[in-house]
N, C-alpha and C positions, 0 to 999 in steps of 0.2 A: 764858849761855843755850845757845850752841851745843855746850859740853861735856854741859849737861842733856839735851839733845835727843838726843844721839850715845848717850848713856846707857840713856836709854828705846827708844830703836830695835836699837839692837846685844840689851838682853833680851827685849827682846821679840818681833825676827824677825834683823836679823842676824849676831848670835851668841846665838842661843836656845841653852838646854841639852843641850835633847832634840834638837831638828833639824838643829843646828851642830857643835855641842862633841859632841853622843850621849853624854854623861856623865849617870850616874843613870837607865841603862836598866834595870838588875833592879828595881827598884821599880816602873816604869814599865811596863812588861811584865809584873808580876805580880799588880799590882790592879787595872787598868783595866779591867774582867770589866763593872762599870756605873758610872756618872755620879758617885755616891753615897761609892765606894771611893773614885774618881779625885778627885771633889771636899777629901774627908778627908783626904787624903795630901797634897795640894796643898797646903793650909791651914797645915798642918803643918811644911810644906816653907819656907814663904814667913816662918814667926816663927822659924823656925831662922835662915834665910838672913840678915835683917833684924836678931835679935837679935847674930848672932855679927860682922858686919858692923860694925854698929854697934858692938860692944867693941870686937873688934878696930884698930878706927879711932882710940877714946881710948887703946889703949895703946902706940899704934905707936913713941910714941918715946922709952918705958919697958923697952921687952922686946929683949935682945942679940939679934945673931942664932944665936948658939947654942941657944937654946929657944925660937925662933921658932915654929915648926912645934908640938911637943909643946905649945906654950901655946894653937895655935887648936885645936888637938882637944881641949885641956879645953873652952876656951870653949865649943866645936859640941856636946861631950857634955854640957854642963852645963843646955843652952837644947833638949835635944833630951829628956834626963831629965824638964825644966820641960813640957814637951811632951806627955811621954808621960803624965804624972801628971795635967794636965790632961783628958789624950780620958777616962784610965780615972775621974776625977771626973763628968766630963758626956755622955760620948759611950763608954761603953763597950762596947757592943754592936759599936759600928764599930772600936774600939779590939781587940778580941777579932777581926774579920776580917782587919783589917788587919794584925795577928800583928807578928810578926817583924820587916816590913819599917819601923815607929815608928822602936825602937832602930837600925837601920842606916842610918836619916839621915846618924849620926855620920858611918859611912863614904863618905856620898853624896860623888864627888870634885867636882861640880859646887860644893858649898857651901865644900868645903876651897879650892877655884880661885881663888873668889871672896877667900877671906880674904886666899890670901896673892900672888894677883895684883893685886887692886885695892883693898882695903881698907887693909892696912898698907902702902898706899903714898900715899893719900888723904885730906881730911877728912871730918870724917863725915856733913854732909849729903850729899856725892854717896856716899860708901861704903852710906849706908842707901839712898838712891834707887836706888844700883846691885843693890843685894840683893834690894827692894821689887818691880824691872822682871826679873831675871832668874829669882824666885820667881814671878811674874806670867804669866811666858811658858813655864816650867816646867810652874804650873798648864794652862796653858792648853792645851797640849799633850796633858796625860793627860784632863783633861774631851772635847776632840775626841776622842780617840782610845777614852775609857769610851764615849762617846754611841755611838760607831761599834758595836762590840761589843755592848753593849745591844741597839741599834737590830737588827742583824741578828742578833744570837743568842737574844733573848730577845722581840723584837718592840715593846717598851715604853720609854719613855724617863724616867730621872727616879723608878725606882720605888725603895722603903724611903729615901726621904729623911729617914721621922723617924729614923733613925740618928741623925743629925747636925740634923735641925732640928726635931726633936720632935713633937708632936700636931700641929703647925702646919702641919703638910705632908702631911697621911694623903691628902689629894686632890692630890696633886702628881701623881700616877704619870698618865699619857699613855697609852694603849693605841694604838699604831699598827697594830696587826694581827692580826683577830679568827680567832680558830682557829688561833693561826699555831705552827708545830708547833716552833719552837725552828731554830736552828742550831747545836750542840756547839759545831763548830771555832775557831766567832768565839770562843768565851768563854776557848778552852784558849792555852798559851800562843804556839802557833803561828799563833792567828788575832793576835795578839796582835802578834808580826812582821810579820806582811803589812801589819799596818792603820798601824804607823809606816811599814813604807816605803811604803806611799801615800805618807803625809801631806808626808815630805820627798820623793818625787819632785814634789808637786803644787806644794810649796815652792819645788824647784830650776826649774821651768816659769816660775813665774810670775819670780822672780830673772832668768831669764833676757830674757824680756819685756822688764823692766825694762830692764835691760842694753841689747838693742837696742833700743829706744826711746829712751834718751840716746845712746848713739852716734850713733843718726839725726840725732838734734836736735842734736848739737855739727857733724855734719856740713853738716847744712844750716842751720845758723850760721856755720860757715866757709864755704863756697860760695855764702852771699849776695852779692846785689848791692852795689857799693864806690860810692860816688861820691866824684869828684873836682875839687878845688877850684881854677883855675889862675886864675893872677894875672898882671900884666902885658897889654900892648896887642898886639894882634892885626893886621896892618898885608893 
């Protein structure tokens, strides 16, 4: 339970992808424009992670280490191909935005990390929960950081959701701001920088918090009151 735990909190904040490791920023920087891109690409990101994971996990003590490496970049382009054939079956419109950056999954190194840091050295329930929690926190990253953009470049939150979730969402869009004339900068890829290093200065703040507030508390666990037991007569 304590290694599950360590597992889920290292993906999902203290060794996040995007805010720790900062691996798999050209993606992340180049779709987060709204909610909708970010969400897609997330999606995406997290059956790569999880299926290449998970192989890699049953072949670990199959594959030399001579074709170590060349064997998870089949696996990653194999689940990233399964991927991409999917959006262009049901999600193609969003598949045609997102361009490019589908196929370069392959090369995400956050996903290559994962296989051959933790996976081929693990079983495969934690190697999939490690994939599940680092895809998780991945996603999570680019949804904050689309919302932000949206919010301030476009004024609207949550808009062309049927991309990716069909008729079922034509009332999703949120209008927060009537007349509102746009901000460019947010959308381009410079707003795009500024609004991650928010997110991990906001990150590194709160980390720190943290930090001293255990310290405090060990210290004033050590500087508590002692009492003492003595025995014997007292004349």
């Amino acid at each position: 339970m304590t290694d599950m735990k360590k597992i889920v909190v290292d993906g999902l904040w203290k060794n996040n992808p995007a805010t720790v490791q900062l691996l798999g920023l050209c993606p992340l920087l180049a779709v987060t424009g709204s909610v909708v891109n970010a969400l897609g690409l997330g999606l995406a990101t997290i059956l790569v992670l999880v299926g290449s994971n998970l192989s890699v996990s049953l072949i670990r003590n199959y594959v030399s280490e001579a074709v170590r490496l060349p064997a998870f970049v089949m696996i990653i382009a194999s689940f990233t191909t399964s991927v991409e054939l999917l959006m262009q079956a049901f999600t193609y419109e969003l598949y045609q935005i997102l361009g490019i950056f589908i196929p370069l999954i392959v090369t995400n190194c956050a996903i290559l990390g994962r296989a051959d840091a933790f996976a081929c050295k693990n079983p495969v329930l934690p190697s999939v929960i490690d994939g599940l929690m680092m895809g998780l926190g991945f996603t999570g990253i680019l949804i904050l950081l689309g919302a932000m953009r949206e919010i301030i470049g476009l004024g609207t939150l949550f808009s062309n959701m049927t991309l990716l979730f069909g008729s079922m969402a034509e009332n999703w869009t949120v209008i927060l701001f009537d007349d509102y004339k746009g901000m460019l900068f947010a959308i381009l890829p410079p707003g795009a920088f500024i609004g991650l290093g928010l997110i991990i200065a906001v990150k590194n703040i709160i980390d720190a918090k943290i930090k001293e507030r255990e310290e405090a508390n060990k210290v004033h666990v050590e500087t508590g009151s002692k009492r003492a037991r003595v025995t014997g007569t007292i004349s």
